[in-house]
C-alpha positions, 0 to 999 in steps of 0.5 A, a space after each residue: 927312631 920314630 914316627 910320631 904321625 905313624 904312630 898316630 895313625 896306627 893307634 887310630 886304626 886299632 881304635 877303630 878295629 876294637 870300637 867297630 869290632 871289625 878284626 879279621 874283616 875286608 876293614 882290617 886289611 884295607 887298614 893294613 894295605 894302607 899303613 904299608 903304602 904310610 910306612 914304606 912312604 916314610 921309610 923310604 923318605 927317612 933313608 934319603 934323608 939319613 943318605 943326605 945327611 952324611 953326604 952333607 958333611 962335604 964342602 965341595 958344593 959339586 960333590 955335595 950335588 952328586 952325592 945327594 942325587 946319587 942318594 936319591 936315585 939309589 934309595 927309591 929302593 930300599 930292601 935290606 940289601 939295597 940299603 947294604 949296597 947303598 952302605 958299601 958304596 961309603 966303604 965296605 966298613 959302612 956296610 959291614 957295621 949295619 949288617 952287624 947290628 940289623 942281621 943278629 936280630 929279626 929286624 931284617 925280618 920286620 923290614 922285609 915283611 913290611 917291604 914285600 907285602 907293601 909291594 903285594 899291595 902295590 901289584 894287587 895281590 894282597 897281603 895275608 898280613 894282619 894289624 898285629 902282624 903289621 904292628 909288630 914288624 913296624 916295631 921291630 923294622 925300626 931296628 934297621 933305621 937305627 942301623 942305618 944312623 950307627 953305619 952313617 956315623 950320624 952325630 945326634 945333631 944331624 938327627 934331632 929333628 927327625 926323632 
């Protein structure tokens, strides 16, 4: 799974590190602060919309209510076992396939870096992260939402537009 518009910005920034010649400066880390506060926006955002998508699948309309506002209260946090609490509240099966495939490799790192360190700007206490730290946890966090898809049984068609 991507983020075009993420992306985008990222190779903007980079750009303007390397012209400027400003690596390792104040510059550097107000480009990393605000790509945390980006990334976690979109992520949080991208883990409702995965959530609603699933609850979706029901007709009942009330259930389909309770279920899409249950998503959205529990998602505004979404560490990696927030998302796994989320994902036991399906079944312990949805749980367990996500574990699975984020826990075997450094995703959950990733995920969790790029977390922590956006909350470390959100309290003013900085980040020590650098735009290559940041650059590869993105990469690797990206992991977690394609986790998320296989743990949610999403089909294709419930996810083409967010490619």
């Amino acid at each position: 799974m991507t983020f075009a518009s993420l992306e985008f910005v990222m190779r903007r920034c980079e750009e303007h590190l390397d012209a400027a010649n400003v690596r390792s400066t104040e510059i550097e880390s107000y480009f990393v602060q605000y790509l945390l506060v980006r990334i976690c926006a979109e992520y949080e955002a991208r883990v409702t919309t995965l959530v609603h998508r699933r609850c979706s699948r029901t007709r009942d309309r009330h259930l389909k209510s309770f279920a899409q506002r249950t998503a959205e209260y529990v998602c505004q946090r979404f560490s990696i076992s927030d998302i796994a609490k989320i994902l036991g509240r399906f079944g312990s099966d949805y749980r367990q396939v996500f574990h699975d495939q984020v826990m075997s490799g450094i995703a959950h790192v990733a995920w969790d870096n790029i977390y922590t360190n956006r909350q470390a700007v959100a309290h003013k206490t900085g980040t020590q992260m650098s735009f290559g730290d940041l650059k590869k946890d993105y990469r690797d966090s990206l992991v977690v939402l394609d986790a998320l898809v296989s743990a949610l049984s999403l089909k294709p068609r419930e996810i083409r537009d967010l490619a």
